[in-house]
Backbone as XML, in Angstrom:
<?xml version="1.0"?>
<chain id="A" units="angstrom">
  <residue number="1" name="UNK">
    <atom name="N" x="-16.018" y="10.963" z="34.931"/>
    <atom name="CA" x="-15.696" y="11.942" z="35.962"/>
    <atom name="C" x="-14.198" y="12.217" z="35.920"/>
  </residue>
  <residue number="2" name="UNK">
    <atom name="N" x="-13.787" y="13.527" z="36.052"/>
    <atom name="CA" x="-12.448" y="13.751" z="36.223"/>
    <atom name="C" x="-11.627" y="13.611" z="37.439"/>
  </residue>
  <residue number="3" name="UNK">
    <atom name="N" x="-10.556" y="13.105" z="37.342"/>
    <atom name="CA" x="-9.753" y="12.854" z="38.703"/>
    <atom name="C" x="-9.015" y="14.237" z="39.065"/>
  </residue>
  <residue number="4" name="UNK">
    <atom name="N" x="-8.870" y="14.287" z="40.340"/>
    <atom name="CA" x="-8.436" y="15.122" z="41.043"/>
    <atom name="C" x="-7.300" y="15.366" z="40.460"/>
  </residue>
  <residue number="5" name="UNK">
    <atom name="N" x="-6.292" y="14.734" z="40.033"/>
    <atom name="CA" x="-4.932" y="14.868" z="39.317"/>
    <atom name="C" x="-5.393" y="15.533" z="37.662"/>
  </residue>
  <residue number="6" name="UNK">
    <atom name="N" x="-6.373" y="15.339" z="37.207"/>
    <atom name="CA" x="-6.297" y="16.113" z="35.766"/>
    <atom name="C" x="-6.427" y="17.806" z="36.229"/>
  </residue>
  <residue number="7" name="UNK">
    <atom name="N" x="-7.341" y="17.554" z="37.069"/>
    <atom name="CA" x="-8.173" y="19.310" z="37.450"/>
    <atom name="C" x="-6.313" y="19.932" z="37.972"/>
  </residue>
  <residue number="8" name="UNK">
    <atom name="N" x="-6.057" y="19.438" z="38.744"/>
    <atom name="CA" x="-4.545" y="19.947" z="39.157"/>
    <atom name="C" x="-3.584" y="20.412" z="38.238"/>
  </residue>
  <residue number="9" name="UNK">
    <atom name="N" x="-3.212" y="19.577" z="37.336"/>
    <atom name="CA" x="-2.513" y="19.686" z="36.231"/>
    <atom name="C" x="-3.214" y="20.806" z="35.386"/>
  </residue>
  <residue number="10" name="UNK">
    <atom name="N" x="-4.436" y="20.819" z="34.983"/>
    <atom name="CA" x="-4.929" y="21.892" z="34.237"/>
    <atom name="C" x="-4.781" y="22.993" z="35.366"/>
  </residue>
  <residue number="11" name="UNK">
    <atom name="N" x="-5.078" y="23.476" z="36.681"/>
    <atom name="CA" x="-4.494" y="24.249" z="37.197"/>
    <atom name="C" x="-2.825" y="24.903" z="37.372"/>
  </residue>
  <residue number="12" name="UNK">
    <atom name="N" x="-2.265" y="24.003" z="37.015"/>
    <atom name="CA" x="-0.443" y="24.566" z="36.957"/>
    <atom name="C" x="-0.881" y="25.693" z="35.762"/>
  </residue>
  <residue number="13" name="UNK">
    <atom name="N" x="-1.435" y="25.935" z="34.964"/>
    <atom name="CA" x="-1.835" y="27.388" z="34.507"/>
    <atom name="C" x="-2.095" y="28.604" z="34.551"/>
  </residue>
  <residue number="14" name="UNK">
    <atom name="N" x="-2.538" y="28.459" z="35.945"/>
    <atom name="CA" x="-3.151" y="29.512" z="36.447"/>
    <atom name="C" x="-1.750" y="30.433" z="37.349"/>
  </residue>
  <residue number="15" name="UNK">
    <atom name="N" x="-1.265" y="31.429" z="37.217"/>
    <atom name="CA" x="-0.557" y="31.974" z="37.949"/>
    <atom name="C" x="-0.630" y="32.739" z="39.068"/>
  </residue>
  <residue number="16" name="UNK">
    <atom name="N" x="0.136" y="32.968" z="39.830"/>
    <atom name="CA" x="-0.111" y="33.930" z="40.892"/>
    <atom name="C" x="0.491" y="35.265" z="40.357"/>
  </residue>
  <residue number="17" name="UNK">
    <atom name="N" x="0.214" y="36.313" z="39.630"/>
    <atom name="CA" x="0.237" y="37.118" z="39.367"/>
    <atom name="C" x="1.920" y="38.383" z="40.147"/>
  </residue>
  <residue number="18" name="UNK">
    <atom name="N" x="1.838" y="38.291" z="41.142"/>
    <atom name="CA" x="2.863" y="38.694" z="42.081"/>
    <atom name="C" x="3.874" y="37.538" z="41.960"/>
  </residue>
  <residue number="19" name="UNK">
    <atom name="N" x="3.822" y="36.062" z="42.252"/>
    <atom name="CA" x="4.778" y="35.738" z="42.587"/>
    <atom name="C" x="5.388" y="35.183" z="41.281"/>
  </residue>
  <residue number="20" name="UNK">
    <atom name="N" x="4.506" y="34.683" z="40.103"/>
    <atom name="CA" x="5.074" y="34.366" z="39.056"/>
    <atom name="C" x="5.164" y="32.633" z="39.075"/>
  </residue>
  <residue number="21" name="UNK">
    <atom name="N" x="4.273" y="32.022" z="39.646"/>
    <atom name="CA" x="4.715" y="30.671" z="39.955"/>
    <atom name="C" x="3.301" y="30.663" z="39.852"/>
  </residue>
  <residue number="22" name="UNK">
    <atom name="N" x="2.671" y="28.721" z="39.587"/>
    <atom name="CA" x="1.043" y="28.729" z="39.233"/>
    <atom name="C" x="1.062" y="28.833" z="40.622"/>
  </residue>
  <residue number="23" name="UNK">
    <atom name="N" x="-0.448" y="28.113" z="40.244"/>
    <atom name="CA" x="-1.196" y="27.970" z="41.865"/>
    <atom name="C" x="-1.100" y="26.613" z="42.450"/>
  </residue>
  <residue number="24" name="UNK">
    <atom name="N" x="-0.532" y="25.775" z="41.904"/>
    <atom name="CA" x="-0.424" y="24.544" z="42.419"/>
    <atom name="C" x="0.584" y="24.299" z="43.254"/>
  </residue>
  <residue number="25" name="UNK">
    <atom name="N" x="1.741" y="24.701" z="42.697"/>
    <atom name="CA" x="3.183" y="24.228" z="43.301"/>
    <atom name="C" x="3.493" y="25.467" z="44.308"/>
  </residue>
  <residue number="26" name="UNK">
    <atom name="N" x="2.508" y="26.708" z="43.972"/>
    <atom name="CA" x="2.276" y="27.515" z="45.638"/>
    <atom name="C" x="1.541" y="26.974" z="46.562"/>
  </residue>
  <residue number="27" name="UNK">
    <atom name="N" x="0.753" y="26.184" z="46.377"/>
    <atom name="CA" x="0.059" y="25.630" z="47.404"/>
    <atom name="C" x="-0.975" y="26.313" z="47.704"/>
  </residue>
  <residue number="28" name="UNK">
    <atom name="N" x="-1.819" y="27.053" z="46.962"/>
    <atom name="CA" x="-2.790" y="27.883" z="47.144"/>
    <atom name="C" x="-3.965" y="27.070" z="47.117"/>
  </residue>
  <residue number="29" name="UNK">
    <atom name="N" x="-4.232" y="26.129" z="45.859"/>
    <atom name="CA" x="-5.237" y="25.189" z="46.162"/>
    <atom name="C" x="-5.567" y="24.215" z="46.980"/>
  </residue>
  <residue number="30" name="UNK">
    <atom name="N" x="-6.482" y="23.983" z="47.886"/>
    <atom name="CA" x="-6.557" y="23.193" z="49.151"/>
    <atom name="C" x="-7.500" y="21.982" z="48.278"/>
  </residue>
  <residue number="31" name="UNK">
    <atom name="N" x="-8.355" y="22.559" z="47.971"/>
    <atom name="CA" x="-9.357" y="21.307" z="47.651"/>
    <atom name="C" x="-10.187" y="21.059" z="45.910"/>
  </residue>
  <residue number="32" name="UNK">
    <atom name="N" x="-9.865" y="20.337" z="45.285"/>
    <atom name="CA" x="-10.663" y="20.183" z="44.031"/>
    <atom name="C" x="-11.118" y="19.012" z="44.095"/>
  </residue>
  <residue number="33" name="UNK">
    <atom name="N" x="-12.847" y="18.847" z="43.046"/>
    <atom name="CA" x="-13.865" y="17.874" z="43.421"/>
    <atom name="C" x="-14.506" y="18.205" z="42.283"/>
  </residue>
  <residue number="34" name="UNK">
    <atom name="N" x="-14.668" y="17.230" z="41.787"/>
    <atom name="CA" x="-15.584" y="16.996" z="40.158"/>
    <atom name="C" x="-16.815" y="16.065" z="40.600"/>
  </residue>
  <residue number="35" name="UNK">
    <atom name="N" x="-18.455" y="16.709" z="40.424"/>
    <atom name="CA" x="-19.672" y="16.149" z="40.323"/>
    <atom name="C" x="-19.997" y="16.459" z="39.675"/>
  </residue>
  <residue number="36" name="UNK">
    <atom name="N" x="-20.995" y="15.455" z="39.453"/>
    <atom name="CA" x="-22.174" y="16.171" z="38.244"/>
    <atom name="C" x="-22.503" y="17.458" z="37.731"/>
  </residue>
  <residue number="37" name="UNK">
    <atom name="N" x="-21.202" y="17.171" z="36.679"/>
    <atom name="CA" x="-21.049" y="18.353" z="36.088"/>
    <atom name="C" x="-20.196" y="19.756" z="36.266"/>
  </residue>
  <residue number="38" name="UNK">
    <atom name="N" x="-19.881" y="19.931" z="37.429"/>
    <atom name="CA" x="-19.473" y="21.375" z="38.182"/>
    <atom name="C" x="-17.681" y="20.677" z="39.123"/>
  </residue>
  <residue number="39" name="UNK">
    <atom name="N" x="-16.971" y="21.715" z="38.521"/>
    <atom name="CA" x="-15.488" y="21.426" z="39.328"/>
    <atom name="C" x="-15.790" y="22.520" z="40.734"/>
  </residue>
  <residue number="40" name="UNK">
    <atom name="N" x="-15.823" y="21.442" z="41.935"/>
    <atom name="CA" x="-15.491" y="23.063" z="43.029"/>
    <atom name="C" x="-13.844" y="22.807" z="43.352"/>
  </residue>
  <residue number="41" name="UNK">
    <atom name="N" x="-13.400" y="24.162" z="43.809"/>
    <atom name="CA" x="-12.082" y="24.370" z="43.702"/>
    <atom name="C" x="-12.523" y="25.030" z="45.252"/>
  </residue>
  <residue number="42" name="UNK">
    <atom name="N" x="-11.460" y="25.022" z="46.246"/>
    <atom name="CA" x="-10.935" y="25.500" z="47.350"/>
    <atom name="C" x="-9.714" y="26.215" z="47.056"/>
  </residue>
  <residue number="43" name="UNK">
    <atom name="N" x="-9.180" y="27.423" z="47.482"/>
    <atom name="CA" x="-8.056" y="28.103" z="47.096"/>
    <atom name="C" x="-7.449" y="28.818" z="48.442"/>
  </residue>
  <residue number="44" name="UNK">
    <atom name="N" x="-6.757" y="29.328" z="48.166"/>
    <atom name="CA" x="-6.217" y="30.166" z="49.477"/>
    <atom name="C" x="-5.165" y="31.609" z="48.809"/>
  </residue>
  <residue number="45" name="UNK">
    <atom name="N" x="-5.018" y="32.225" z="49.326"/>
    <atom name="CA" x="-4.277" y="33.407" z="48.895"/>
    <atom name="C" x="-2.900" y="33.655" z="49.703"/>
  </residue>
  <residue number="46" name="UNK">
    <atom name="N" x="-1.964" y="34.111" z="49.314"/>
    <atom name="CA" x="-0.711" y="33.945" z="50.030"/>
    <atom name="C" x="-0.732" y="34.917" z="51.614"/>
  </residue>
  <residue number="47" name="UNK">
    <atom name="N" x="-1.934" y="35.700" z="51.587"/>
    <atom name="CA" x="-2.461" y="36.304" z="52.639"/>
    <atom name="C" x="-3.478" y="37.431" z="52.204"/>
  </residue>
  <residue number="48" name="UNK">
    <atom name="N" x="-4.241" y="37.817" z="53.633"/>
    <atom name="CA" x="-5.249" y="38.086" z="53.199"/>
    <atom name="C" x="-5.414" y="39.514" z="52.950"/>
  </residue>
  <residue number="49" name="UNK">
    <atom name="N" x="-6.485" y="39.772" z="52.398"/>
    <atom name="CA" x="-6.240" y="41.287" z="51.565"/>
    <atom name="C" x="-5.534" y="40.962" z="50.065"/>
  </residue>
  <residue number="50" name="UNK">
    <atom name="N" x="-5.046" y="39.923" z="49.735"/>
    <atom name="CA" x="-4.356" y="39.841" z="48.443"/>
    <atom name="C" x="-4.980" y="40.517" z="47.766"/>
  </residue>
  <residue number="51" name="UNK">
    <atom name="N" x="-4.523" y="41.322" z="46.650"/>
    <atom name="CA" x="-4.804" y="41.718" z="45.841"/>
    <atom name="C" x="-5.226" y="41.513" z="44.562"/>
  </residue>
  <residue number="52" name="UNK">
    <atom name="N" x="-4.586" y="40.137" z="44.192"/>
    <atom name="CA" x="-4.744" y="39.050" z="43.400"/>
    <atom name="C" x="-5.802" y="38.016" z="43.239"/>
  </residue>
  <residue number="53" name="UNK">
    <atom name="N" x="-6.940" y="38.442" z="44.152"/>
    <atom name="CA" x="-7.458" y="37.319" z="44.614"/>
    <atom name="C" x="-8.645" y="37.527" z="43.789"/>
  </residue>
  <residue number="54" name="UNK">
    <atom name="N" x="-9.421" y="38.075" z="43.060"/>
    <atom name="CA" x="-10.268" y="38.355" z="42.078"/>
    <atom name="C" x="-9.922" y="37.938" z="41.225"/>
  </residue>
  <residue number="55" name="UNK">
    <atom name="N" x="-8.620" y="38.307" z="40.345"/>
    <atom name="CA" x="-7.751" y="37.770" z="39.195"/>
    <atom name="C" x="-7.632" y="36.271" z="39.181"/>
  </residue>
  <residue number="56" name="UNK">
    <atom name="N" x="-7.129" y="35.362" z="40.703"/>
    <atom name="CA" x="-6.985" y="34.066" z="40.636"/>
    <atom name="C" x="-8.138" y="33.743" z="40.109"/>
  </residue>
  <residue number="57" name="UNK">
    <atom name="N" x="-9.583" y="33.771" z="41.228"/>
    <atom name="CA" x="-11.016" y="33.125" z="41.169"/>
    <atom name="C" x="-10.863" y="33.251" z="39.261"/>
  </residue>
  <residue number="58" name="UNK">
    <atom name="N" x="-11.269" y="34.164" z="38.638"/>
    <atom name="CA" x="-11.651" y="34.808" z="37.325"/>
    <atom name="C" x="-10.804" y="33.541" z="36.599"/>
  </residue>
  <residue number="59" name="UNK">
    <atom name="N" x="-9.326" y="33.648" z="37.401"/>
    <atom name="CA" x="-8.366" y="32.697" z="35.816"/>
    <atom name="C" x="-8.588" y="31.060" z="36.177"/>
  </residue>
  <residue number="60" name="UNK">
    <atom name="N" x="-8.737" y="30.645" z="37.291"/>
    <atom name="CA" x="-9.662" y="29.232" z="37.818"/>
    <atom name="C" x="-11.243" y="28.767" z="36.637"/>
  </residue>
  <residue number="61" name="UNK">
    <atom name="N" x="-11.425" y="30.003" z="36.670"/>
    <atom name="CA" x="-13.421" y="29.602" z="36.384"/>
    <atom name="C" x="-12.573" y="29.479" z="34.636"/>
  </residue>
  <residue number="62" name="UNK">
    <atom name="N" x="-11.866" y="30.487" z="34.470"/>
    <atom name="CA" x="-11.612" y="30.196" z="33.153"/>
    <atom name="C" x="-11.036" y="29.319" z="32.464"/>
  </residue>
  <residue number="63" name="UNK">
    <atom name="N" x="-10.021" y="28.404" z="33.271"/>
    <atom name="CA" x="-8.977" y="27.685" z="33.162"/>
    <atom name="C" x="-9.900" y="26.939" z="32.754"/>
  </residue>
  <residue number="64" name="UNK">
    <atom name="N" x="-10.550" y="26.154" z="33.925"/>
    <atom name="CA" x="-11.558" y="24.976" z="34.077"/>
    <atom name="C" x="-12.254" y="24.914" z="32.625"/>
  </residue>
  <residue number="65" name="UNK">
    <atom name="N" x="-13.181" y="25.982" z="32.262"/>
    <atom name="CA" x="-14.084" y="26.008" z="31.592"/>
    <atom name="C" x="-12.885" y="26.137" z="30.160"/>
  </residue>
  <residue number="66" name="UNK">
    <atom name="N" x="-11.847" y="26.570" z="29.805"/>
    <atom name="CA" x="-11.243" y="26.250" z="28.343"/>
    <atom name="C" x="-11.099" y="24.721" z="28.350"/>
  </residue>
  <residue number="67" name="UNK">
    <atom name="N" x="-10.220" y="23.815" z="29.779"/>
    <atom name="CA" x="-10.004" y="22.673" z="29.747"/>
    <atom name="C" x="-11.382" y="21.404" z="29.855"/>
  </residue>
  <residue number="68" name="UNK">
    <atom name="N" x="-12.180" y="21.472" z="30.626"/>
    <atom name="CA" x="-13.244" y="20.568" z="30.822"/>
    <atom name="C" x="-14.467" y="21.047" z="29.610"/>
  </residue>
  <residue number="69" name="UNK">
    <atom name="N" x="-15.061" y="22.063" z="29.668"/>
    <atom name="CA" x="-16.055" y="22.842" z="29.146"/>
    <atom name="C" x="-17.110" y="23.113" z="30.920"/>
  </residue>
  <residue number="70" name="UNK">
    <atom name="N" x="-16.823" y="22.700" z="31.929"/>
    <atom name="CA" x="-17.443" y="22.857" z="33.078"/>
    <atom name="C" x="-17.521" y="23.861" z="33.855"/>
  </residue>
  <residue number="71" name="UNK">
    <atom name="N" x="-18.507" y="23.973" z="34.333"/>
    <atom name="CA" x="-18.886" y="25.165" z="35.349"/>
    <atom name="C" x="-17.657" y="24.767" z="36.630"/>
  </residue>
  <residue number="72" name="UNK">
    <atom name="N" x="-17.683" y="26.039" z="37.445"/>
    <atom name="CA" x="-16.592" y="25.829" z="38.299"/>
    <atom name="C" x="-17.113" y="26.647" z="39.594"/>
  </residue>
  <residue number="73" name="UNK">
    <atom name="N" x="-16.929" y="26.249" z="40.626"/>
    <atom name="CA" x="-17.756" y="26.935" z="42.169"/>
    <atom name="C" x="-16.191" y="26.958" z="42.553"/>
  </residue>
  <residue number="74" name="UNK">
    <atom name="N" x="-15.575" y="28.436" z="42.926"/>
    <atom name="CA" x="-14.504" y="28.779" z="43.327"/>
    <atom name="C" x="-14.580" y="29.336" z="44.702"/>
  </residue>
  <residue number="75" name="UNK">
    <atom name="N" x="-14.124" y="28.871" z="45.787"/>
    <atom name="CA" x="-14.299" y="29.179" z="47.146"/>
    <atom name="C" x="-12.828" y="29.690" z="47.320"/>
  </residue>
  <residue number="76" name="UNK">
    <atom name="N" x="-12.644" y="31.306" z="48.286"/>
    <atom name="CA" x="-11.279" y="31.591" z="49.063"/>
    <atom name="C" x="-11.439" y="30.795" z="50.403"/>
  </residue>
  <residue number="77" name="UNK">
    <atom name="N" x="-10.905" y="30.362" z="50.974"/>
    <atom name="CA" x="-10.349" y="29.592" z="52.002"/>
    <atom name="C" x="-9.334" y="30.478" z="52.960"/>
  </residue>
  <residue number="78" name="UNK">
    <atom name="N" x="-9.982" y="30.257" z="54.205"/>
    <atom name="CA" x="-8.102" y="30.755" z="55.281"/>
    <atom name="C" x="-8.230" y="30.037" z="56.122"/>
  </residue>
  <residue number="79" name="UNK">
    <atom name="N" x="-8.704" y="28.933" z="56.624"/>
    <atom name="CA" x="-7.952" y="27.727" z="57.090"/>
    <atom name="C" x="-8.169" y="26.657" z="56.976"/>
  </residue>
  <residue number="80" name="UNK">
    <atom name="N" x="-6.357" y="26.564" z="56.451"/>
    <atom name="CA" x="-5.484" y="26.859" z="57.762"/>
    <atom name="C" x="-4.588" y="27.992" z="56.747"/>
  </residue>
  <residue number="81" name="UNK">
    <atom name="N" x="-4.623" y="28.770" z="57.682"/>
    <atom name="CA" x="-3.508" y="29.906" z="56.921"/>
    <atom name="C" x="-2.480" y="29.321" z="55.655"/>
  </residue>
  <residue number="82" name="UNK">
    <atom name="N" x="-2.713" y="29.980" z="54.549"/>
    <atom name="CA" x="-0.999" y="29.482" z="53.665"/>
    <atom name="C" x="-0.046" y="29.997" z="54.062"/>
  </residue>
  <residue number="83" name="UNK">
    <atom name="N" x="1.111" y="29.104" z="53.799"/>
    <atom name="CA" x="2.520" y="29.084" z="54.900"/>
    <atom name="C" x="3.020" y="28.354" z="53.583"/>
  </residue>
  <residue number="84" name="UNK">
    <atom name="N" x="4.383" y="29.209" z="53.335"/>
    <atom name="CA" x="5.344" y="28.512" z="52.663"/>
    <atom name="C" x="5.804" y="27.050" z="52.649"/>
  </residue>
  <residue number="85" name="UNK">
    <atom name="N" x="5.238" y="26.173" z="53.787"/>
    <atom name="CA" x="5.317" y="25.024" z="53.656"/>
    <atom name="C" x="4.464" y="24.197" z="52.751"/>
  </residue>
  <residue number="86" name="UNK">
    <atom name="N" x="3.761" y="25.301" z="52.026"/>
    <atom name="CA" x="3.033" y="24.270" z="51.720"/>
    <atom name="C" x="3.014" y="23.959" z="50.284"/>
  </residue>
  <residue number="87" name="UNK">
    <atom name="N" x="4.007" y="24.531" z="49.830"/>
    <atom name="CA" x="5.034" y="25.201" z="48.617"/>
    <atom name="C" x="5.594" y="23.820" z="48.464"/>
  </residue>
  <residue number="88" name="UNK">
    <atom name="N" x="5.654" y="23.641" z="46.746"/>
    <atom name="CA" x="6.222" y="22.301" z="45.851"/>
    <atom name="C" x="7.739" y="22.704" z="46.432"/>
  </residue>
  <residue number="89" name="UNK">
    <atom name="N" x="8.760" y="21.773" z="45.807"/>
    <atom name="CA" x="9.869" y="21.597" z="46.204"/>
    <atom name="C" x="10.640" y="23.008" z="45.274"/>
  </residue>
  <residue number="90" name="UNK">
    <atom name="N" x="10.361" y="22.323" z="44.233"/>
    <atom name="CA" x="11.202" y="23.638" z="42.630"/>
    <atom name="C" x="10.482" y="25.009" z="43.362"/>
  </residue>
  <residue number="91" name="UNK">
    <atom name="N" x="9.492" y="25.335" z="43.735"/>
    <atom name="CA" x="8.752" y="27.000" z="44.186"/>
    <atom name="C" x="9.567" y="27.763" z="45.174"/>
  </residue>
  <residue number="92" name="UNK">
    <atom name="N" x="9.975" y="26.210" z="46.104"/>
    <atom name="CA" x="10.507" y="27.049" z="47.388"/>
    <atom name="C" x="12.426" y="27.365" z="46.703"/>
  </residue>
  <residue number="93" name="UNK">
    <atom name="N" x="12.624" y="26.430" z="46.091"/>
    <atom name="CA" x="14.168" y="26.745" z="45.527"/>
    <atom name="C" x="13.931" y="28.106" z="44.680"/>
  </residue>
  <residue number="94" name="UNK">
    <atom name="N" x="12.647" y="28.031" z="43.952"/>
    <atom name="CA" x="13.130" y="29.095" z="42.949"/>
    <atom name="C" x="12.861" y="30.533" z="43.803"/>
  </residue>
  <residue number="95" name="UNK">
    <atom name="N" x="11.979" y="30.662" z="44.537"/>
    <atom name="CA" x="11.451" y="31.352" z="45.464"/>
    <atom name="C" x="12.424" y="31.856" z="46.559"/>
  </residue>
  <residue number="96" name="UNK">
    <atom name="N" x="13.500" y="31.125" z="46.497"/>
    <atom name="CA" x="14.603" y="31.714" z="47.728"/>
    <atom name="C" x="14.196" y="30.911" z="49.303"/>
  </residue>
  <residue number="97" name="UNK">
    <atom name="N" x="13.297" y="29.709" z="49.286"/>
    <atom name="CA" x="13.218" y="29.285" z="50.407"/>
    <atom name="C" x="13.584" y="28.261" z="50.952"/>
  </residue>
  <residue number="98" name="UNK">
    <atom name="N" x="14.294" y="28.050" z="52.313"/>
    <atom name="CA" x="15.118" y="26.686" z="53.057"/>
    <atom name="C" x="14.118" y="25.783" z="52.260"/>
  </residue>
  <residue number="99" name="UNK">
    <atom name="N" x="15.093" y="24.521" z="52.103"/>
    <atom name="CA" x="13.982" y="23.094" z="51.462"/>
    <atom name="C" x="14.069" y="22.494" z="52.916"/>
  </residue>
</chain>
C-alpha cells in the first residue's frame, strides 16, 4: 500500500495552472488515501468557479495513473474554504504573502 507521503510527492506535479505553483505547497489537496487498489484524492480550488478546476481533476487522475498505474476517485471539496494559510512556507514567499 502506498503512504500518504509518496501520493503527495507524486502530486508536487500537478500545477495550478494560474498560479504556477503545484498543488501541494498551495494547499489545495485536503485529503489522499490508498485502498485496494484506487488513490482517492480530496482537493480544493483557490475559489469557487475556478476555472482550472477540470484541468486540476484531469492532471490528478493522470499524475496518479503515470506514477502508481492506479485508478484515482478525485473529489472538489469547499470545506473549509482555501485560505492562503494553508499555503507551504516557499508558496507564500514566492507568492508575495506575510509568512
Amino acid at each position: 500500500m502506498l503512504s500518504n507521503e509518496e501520493i503527495l510527492e507524486a502530486l508536487k506535479t500537478v500545477d495550478d495552472p494560474e498560479l504556477n505553483w503545484n498543488i501541494v505547497d498551495l494547499g489545495l489537496v485536503y485529503r489522499v488515501e490508498s485502498a485496494e487498489g484506487v488513490i482517492e484524492v480530496d482537493f480544493s480550488l483557490t475559489y469557487p468557479g475556478c476555472p482550472a478546476g477540470d484541468y486540476i481533476r484531469d492532471e490528478i487522475v493522470f499524475c496518479l495513473r503515470r506514477f502508481f498505474g492506479l485508478e484515482a476517485k478525485v473529489r472538489t471539496v469547499w470545506s473549509p474554504l482555501w485560505g492562503p494559510e494553508r499555503m507551504s512556507e516557499s508558496a507564500k514567499v514566492s507568492l508575495g504573502y506575510p509568512i
